[in-house]
C-alpha positions as a LaTeX table, in Angstrom:
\begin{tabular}{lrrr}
\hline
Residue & $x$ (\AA) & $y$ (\AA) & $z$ (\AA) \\
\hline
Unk1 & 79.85 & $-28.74$ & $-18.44$ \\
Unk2 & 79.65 & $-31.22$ & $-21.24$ \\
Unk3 & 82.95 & $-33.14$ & $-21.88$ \\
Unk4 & 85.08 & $-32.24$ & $-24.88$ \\
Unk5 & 85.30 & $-35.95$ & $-27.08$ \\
Unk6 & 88.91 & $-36.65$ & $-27.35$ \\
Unk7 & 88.21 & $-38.24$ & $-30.94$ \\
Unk8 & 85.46 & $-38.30$ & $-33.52$ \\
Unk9 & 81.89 & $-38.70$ & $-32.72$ \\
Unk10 & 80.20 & $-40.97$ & $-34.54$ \\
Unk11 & 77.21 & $-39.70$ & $-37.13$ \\
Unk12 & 78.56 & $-36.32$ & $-36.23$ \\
Unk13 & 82.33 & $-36.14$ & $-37.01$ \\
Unk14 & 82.16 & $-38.79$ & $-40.22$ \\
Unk15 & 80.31 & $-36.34$ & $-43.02$ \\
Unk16 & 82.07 & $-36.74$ & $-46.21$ \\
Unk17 & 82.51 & $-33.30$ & $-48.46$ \\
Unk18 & 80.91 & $-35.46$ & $-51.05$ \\
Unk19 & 77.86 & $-36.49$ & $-49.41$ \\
Unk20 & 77.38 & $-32.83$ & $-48.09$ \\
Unk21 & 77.89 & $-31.30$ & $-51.57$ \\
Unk22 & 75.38 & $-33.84$ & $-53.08$ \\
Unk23 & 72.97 & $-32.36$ & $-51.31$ \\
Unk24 & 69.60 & $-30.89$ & $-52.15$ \\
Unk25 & 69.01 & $-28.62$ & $-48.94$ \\
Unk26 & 69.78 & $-24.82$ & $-49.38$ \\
Unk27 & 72.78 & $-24.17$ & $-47.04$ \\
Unk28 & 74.91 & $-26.64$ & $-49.65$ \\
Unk29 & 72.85 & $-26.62$ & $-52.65$ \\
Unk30 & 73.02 & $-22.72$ & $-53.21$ \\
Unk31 & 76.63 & $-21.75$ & $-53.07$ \\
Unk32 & 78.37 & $-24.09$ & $-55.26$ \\
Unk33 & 80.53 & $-26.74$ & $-55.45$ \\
Unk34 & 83.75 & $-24.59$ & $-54.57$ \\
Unk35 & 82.33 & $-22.45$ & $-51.09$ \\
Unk36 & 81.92 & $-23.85$ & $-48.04$ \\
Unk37 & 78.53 & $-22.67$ & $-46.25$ \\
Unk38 & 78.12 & $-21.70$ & $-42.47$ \\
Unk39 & 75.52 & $-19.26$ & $-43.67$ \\
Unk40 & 71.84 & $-20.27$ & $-42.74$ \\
Unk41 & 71.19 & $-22.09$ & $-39.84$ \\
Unk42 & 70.75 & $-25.49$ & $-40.37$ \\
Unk43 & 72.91 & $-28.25$ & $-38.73$ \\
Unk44 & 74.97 & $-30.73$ & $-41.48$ \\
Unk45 & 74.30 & $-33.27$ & $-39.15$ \\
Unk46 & 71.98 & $-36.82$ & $-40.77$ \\
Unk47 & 68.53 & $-36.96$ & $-39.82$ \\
Unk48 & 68.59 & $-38.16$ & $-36.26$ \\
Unk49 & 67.50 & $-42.16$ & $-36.35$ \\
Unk50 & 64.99 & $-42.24$ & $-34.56$ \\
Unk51 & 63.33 & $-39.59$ & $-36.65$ \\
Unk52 & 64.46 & $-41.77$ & $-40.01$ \\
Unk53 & 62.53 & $-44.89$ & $-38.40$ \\
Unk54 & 59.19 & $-42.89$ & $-37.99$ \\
Unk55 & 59.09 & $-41.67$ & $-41.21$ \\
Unk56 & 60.12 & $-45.11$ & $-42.75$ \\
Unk57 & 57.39 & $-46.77$ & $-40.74$ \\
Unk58 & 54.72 & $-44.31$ & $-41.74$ \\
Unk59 & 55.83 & $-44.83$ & $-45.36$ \\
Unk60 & 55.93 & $-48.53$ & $-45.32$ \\
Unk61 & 52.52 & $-48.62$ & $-43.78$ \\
Unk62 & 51.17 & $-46.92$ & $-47.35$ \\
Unk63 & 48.64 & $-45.44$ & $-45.48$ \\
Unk64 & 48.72 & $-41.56$ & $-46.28$ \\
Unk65 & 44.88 & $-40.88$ & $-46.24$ \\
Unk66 & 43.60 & $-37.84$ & $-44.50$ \\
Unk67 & 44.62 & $-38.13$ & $-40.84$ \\
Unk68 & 42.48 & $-38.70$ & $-37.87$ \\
Unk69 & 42.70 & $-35.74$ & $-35.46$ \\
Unk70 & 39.02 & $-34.83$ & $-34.67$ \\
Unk71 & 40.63 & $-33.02$ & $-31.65$ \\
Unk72 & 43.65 & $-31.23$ & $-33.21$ \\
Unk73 & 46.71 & $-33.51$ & $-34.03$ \\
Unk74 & 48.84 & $-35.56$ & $-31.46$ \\
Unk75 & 51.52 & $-32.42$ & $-30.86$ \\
Unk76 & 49.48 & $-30.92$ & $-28.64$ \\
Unk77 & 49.28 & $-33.34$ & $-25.49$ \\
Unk78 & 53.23 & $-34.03$ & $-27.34$ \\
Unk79 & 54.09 & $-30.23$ & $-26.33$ \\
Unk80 & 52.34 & $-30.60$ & $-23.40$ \\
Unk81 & 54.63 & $-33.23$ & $-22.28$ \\
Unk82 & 57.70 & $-31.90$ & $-23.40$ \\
Unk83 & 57.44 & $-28.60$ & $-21.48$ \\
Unk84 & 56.76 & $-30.67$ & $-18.57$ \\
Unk85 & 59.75 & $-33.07$ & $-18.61$ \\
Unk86 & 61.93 & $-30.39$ & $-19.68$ \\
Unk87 & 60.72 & $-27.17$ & $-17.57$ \\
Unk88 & 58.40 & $-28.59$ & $-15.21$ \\
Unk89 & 55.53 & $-25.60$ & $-16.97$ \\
Unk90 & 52.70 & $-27.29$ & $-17.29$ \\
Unk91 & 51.39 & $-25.57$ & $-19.93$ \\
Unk92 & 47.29 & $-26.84$ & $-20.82$ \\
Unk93 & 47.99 & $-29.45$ & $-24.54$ \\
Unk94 & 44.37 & $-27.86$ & $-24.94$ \\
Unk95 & 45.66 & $-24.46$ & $-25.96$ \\
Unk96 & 48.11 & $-25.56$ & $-28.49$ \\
Unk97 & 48.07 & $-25.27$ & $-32.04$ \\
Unk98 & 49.71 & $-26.66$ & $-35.20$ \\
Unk99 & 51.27 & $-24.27$ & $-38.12$ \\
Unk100 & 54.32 & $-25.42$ & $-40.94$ \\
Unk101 & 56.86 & $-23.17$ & $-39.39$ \\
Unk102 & 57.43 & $-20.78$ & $-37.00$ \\
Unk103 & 57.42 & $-17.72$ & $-39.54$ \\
Unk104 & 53.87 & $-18.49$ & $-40.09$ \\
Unk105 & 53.58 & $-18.38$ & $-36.30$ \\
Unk106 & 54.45 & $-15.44$ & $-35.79$ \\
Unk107 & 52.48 & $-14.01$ & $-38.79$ \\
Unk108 & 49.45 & $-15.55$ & $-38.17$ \\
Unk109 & 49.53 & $-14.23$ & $-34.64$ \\
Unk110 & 50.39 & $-10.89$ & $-35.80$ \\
Unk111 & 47.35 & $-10.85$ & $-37.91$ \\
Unk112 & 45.24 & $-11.46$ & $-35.21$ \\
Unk113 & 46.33 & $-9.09$ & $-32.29$ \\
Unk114 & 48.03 & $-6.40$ & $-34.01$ \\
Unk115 & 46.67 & $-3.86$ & $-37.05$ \\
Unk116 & 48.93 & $-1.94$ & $-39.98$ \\
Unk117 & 50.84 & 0.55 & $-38.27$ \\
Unk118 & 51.14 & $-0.86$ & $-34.93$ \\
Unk119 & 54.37 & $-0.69$ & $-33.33$ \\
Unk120 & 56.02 & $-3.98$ & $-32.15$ \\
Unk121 & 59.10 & $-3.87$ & $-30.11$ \\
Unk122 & 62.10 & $-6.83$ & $-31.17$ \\
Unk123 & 65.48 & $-7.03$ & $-29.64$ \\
Unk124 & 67.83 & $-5.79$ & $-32.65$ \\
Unk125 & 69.58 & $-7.97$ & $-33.87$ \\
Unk126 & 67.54 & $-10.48$ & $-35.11$ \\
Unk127 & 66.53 & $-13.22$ & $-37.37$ \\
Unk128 & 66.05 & $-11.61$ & $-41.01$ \\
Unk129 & 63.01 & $-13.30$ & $-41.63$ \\
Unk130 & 61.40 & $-11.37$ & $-38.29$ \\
Unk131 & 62.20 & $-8.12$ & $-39.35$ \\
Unk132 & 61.08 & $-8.52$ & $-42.68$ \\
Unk133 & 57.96 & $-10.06$ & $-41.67$ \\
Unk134 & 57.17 & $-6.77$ & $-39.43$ \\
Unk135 & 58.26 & $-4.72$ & $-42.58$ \\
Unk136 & 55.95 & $-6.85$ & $-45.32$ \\
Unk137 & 53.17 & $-6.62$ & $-42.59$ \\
Unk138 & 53.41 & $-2.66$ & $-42.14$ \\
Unk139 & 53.99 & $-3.43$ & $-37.94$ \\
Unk140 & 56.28 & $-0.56$ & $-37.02$ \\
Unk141 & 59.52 & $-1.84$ & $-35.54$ \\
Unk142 & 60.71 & $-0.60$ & $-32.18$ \\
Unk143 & 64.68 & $-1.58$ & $-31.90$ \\
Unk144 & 65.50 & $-2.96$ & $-28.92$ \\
Unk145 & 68.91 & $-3.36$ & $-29.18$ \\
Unk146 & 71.31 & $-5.70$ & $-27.61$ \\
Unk147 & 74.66 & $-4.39$ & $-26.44$ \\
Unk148 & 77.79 & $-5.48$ & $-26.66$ \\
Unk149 & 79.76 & $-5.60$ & $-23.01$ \\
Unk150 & 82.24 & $-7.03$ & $-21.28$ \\
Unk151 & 79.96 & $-9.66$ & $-19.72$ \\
Unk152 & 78.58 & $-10.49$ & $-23.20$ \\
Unk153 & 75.74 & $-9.34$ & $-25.26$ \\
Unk154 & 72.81 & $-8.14$ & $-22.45$ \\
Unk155 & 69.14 & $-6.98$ & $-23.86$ \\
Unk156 & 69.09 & $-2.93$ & $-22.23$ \\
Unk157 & 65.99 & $-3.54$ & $-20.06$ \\
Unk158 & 65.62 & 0.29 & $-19.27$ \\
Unk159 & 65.83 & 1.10 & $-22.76$ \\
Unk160 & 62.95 & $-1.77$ & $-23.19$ \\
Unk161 & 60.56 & 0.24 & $-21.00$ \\
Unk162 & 61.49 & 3.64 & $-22.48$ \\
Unk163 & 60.47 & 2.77 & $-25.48$ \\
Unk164 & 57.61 & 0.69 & $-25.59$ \\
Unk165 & 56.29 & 3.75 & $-23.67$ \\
Unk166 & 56.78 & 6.23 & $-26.16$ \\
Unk167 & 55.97 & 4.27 & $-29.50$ \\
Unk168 & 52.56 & 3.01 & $-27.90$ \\
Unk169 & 53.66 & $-1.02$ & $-28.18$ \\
Unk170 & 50.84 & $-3.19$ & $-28.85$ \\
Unk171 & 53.61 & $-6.54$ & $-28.55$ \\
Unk172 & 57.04 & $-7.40$ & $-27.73$ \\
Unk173 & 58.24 & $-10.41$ & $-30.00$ \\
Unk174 & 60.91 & $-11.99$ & $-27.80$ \\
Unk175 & 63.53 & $-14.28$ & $-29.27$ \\
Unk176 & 64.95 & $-16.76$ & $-26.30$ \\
Unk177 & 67.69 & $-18.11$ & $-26.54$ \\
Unk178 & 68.85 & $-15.52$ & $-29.14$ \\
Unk179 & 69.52 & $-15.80$ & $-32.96$ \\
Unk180 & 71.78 & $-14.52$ & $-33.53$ \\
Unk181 & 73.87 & $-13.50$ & $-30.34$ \\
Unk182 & 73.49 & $-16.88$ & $-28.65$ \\
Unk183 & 72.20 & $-15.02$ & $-25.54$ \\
Unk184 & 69.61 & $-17.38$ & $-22.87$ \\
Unk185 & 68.17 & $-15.02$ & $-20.60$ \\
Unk186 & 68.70 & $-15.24$ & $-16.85$ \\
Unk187 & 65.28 & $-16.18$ & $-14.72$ \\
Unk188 & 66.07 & $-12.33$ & $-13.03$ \\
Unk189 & 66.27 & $-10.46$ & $-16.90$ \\
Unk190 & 63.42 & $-12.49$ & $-17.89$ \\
Unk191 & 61.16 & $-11.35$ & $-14.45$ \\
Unk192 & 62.62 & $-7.61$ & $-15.45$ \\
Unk193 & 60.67 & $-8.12$ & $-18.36$ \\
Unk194 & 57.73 & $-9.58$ & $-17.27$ \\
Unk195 & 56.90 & $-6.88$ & $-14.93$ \\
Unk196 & 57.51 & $-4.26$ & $-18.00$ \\
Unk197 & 55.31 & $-6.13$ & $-19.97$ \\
Unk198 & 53.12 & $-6.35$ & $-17.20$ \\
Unk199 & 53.24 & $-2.35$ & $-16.68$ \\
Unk200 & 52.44 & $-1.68$ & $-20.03$ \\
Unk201 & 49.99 & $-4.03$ & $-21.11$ \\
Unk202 & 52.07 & $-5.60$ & $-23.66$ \\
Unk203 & 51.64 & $-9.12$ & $-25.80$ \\
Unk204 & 54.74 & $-11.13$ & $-25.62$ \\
Unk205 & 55.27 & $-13.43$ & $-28.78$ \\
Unk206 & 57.90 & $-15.45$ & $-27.36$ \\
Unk207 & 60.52 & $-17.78$ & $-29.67$ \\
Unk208 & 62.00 & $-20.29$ & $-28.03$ \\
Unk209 & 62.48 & $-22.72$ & $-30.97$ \\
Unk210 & 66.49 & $-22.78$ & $-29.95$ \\
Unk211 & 65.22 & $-23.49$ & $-26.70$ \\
Unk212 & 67.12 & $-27.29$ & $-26.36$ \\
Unk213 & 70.21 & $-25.55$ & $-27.56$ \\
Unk214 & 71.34 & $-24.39$ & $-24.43$ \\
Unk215 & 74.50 & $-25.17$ & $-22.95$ \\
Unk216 & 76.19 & $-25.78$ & $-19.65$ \\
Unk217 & 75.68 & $-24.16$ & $-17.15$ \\
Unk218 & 72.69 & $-22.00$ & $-18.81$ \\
Unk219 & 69.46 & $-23.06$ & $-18.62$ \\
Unk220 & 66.17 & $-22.02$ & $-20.53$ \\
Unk221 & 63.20 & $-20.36$ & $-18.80$ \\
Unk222 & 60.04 & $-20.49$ & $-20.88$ \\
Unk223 & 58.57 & $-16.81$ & $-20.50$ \\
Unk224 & 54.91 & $-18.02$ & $-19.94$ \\
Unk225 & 56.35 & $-20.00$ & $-17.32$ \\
Unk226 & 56.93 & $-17.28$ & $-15.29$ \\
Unk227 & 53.85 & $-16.45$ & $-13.65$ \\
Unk228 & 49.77 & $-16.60$ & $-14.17$ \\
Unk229 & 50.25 & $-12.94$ & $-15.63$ \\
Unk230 & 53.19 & $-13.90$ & $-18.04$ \\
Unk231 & 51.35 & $-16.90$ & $-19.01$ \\
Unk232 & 47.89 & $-15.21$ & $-19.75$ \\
Unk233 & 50.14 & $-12.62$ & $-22.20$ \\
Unk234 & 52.29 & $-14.88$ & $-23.75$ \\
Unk235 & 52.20 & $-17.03$ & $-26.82$ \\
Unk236 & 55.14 & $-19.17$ & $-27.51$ \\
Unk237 & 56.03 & $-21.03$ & $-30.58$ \\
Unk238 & 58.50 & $-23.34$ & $-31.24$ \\
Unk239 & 58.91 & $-26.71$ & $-33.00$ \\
Unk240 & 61.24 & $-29.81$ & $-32.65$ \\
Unk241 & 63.12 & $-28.53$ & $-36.06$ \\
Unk242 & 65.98 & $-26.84$ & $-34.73$ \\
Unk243 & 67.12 & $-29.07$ & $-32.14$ \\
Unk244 & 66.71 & $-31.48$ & $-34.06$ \\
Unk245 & 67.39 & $-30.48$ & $-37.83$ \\
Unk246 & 64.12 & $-31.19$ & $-39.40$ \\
Unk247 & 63.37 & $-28.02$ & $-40.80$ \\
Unk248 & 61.79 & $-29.75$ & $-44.00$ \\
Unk249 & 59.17 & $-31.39$ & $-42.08$ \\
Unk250 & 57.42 & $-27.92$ & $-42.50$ \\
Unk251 & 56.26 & $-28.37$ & $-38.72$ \\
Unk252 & 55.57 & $-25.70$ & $-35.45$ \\
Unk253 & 53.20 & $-25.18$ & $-32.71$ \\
Unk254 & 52.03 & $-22.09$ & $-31.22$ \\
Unk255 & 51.21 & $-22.21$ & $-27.56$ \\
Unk256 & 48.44 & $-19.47$ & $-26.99$ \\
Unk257 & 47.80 & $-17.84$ & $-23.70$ \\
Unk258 & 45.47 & $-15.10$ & $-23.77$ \\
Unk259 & 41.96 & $-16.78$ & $-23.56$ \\
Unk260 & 40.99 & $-13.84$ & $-26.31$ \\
Unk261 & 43.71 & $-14.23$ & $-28.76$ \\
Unk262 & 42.53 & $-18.58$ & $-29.05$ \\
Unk263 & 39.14 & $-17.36$ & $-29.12$ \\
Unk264 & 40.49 & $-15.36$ & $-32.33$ \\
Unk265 & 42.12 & $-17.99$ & $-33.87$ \\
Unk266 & 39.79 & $-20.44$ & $-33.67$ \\
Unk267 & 37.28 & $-18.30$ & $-35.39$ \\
Unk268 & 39.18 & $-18.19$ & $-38.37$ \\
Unk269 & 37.95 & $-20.68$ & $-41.09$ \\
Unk270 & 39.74 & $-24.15$ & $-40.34$ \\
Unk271 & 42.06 & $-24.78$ & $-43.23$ \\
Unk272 & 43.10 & $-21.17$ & $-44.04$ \\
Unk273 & 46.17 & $-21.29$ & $-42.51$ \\
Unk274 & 46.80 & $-24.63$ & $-43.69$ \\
Unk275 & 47.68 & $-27.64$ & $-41.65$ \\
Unk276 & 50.37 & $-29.96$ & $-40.32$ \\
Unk277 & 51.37 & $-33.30$ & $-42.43$ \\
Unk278 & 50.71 & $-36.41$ & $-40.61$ \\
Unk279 & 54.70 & $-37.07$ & $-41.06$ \\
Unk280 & 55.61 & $-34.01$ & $-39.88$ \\
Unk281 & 54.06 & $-35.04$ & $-37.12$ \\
Unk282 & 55.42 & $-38.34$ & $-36.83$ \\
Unk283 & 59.14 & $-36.76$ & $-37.22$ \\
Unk284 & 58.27 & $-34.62$ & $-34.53$ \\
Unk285 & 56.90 & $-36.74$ & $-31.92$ \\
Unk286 & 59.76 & $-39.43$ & $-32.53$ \\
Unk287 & 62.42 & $-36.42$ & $-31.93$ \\
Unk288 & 60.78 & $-35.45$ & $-28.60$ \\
Unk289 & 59.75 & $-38.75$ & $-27.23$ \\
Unk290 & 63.08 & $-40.80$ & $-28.63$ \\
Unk291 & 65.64 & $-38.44$ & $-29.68$ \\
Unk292 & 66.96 & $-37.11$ & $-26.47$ \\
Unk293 & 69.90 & $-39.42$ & $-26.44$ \\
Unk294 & 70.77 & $-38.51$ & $-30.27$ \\
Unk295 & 70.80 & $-34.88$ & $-28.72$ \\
Unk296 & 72.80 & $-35.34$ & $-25.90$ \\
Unk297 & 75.40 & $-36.50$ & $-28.20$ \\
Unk298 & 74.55 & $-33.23$ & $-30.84$ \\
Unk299 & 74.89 & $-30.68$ & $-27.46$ \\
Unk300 & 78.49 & $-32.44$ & $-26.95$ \\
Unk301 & 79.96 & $-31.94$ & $-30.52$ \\
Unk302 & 77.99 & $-28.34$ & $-30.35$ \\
Unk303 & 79.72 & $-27.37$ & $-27.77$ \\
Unk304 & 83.21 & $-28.48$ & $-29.00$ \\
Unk305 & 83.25 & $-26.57$ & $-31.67$ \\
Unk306 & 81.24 & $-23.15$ & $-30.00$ \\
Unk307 & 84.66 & $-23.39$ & $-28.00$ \\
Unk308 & 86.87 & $-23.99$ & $-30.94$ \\
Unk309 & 85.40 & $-20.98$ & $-33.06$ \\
Unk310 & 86.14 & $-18.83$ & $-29.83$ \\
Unk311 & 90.00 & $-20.25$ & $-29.12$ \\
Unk312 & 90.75 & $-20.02$ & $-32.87$ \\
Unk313 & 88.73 & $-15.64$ & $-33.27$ \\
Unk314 & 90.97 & $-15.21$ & $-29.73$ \\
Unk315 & 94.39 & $-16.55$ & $-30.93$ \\
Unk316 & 94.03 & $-15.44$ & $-34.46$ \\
Unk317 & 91.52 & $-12.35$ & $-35.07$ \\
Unk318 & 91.83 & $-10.81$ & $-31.69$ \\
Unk319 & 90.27 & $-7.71$ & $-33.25$ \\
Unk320 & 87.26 & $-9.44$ & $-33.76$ \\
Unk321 & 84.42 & $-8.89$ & $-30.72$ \\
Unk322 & 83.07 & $-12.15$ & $-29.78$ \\
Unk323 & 81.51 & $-13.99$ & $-26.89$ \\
Unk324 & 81.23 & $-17.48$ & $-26.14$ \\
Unk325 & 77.54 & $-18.08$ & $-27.15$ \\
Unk326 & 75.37 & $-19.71$ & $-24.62$ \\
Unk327 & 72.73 & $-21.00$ & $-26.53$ \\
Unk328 & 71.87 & $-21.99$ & $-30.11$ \\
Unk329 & 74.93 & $-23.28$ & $-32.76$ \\
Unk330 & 75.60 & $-19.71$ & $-34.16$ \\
Unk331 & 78.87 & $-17.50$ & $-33.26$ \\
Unk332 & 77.88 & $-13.63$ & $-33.98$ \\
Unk333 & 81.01 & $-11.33$ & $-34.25$ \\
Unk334 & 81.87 & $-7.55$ & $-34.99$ \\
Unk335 & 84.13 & $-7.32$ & $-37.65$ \\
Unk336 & 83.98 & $-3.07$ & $-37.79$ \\
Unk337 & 86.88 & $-3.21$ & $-36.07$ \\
Unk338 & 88.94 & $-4.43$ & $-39.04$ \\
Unk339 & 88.28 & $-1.66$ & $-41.14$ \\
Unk340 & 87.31 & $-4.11$ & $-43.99$ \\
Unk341 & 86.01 & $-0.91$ & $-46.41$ \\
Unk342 & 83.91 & $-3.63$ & $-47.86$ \\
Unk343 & 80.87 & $-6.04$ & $-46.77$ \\
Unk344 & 82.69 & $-8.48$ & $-44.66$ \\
Unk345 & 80.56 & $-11.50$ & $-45.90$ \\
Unk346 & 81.75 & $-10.29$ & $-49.21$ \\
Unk347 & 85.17 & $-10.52$ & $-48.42$ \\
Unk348 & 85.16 & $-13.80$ & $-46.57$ \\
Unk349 & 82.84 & $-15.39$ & $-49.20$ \\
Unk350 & 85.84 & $-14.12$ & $-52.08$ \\
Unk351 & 89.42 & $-14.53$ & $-50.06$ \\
Unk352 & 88.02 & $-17.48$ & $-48.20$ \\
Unk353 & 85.50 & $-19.57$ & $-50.31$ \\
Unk354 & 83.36 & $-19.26$ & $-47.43$ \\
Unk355 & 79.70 & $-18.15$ & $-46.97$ \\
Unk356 & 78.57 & $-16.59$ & $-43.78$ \\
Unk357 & 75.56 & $-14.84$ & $-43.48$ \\
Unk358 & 75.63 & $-11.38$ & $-41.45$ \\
Unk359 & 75.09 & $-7.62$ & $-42.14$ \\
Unk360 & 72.13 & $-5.13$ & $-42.85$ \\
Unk361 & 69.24 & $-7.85$ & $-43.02$ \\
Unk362 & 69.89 & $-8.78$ & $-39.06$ \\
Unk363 & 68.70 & $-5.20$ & $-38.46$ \\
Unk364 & 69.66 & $-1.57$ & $-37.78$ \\
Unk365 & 73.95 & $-0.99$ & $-37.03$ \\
Unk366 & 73.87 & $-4.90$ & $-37.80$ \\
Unk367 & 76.39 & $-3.59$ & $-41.16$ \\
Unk368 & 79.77 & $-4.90$ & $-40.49$ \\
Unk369 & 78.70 & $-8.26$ & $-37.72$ \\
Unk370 & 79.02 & $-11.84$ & $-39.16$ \\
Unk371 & 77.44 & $-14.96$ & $-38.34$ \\
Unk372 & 78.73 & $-18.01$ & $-38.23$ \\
Unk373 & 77.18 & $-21.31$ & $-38.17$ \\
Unk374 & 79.20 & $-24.15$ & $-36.30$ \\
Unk375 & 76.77 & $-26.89$ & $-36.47$ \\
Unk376 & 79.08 & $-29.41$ & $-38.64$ \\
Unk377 & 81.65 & $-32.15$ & $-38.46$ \\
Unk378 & 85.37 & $-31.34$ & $-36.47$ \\
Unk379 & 87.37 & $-31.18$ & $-39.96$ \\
Unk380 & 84.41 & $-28.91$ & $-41.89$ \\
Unk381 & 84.74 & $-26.53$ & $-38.80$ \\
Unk382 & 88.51 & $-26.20$ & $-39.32$ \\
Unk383 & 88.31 & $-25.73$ & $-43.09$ \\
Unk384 & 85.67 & $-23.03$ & $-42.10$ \\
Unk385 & 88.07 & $-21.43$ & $-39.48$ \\
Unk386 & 91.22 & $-21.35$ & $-42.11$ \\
Unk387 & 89.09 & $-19.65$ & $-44.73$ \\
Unk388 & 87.62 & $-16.65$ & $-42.70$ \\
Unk389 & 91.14 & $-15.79$ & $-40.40$ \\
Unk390 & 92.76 & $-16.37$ & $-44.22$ \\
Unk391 & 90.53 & $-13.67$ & $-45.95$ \\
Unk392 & 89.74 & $-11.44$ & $-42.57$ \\
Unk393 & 93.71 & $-11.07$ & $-42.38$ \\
Unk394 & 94.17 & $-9.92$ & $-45.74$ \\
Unk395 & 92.18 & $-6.86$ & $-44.74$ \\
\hline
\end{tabular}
């Protein structure tokens, strides 16, 4: 279990209001001066170092031609290496490819292996953009949904291979760890799946971008690591920008398995998907090859405050249904129980100044949940705390 700091942490714990409100991002820029965001999920963490120094050196170097990747760009023997050290899959750096983010990911590979109309199962809830990429793309959705018990949030496995049976699934787009219920699937609920998958034929698109958010004593499983048959089904994308809060570098890969589904892809015309920048790049080979100290110290002060947000909905909103996430930096609570009669990121954003994201967009019976993002510094989080058990006990 990581160790609770007894004081401030350093480049974590010092972030002025100021310098957070002079921002250009979203998560600050958007709301205002006067509301305090925990709303989309980006960290308020600086730039990690090591990440500043590659991008400084490729700048000073004022050498921003067209880069030299005759054989696709460095991330791919980068990924390769990665999965290794952290997993031990060894997972070929020849079957890896470069997108700007992992919404075109998942897009592009929907394009390929699925038509209009196809169903596509997705665990329910899930990240907005997701579902409305399914919905813009006319792929019918098949709910999967997570329930809430006593344990913690669990995916319904039986109801999995229900209904991909009767809707005719073409693909199951897995999200592990889980955004939003903080949920890292167990090696045996991951090996349920597989062999469903396996049963039905299915293609899993598997995000695992919060997959170095996990904490103690959970541990990530990379589906395709599962077997030859999960690996020859499976394509996984991901991208250093989570983990590490780089999500402007505008940089992903997608790992493909199925020999058919590259074959696909690489048939398209070269640049009509677009391509990486070289410092995109840069920033992401830095994060994974130097940046592992930076993130023990981020998975310390993340999992302070995960515990904090959980002591403080306990002690002071014991209505509230919440679990202890496992993975990622986002708390995901029902607030039904409160009997708000209103939106309850309405009423936190007016009684409390503070913006949470949460509701209808996460997905069906999603209407009354909030999420909250606890990826700041120690005296942020409290101000965050005060203002949502402030307007949440008004109702």
């Amino acid at each position: 279990m990581s160790v609770i700091p007894p004081g401030p942490v350093p480049g974590f714990d010092d972030l002025g209001l100021d310098w957070l409100r002079a921002r250009r991002s979203v998560k600050w820029h958007r709301p205002g001066p006067r509301v305090l965001p925990a709303w989309v999920a980006d960290m308020d963490f600086p730039t990690p170092p090591v990440v500043v120094a590659a991008l400084r050196e490729a700048v000073d170097r004022r050498d921003l031609g067209y880069p030299d990747w005759p054989d696709g760009s460095p991330l791919r023997r980068a990924f390769a290496q990665r999965m290794m050290d952290r997993y031990a899959w060894a997972a070929p750096a020849d079957r890896v490819r470069e997108q700007t983010d992992l919404i075109q990911c998942l897009q592009l590979v929907l394009h390929l292996a699925t038509s209009a109309g196809d169903a596509v199962a997705v665990q329910t809830p899930n990240y907005p953009p997701f579902l409305a990429t399914l919905a813009t793309m006319n792929r019918r959705a098949v709910p999967i949904p997570m329930h809430d018990s006593a344990e913690g949030w669990c995916m319904d496995l039986a109801a999995l291979d229900t209904a991909v049976a009767e809707s005719g699934c073409k693909a199951l787009v897995l999200v592990n760890p889980h955004n939003p219920t903080g949920r890292a699937l167990t090696r045996a609920e991951l090996e349920e799946i597989a062999a469903i998958v396996r049963r039905h034929d299915l293609l899993v698109i598997s995000d695992e971008i919060h997959a170095e958010l996990v904490h103690e004593p959970h541990r990530h499983i990379p589906f395709a690591s599962l077997s030859p048959d999960a690996a020859g089904r499976t394509v996984t994308l991901t991208s250093a920008t989570k983990a590490f809060n780089l999500a402007a570098i505008r940089c992903a890969v997608t790992h493909y398995g199925p020999d058919r589904l590259l074959a696909l892809r690489d048939a398209q015309p070269p640049d009509l998907y677009g391509a990486v920048s070289p410092l995109g790049v840069a920033a992401t080979e830095a994060a994974w090859r130097e940046g592992d100290a930076w993130q023990r110290n981020l998975l310390t002060v993340l999992d302070r405050n995960r515990r904090r947000v959980h002591q403080v909905l306990s002690a002071q909103l014991p209505q509230l249904c919440h679990h202890l996430p496992e993975a990622t930096y986002l708390a995901w609570f029902d607030a039904r129980p409160l009997g708000l009669g209103e939106p309850p990121v309405e009423r936190v954003l007016r009684e409390g100044g503070v913006l949470l994201d949460g509701g209808s967009p996460f997905g069906p019976d999603a209407d009354g949940f909030l999420r909250l993002n606890f990826a700041t510094s120690h005296a942020v989080l409290e101000d965050i705390l005060a203002g949502l058990v402030r307007a949440l006990r008004r109702g």
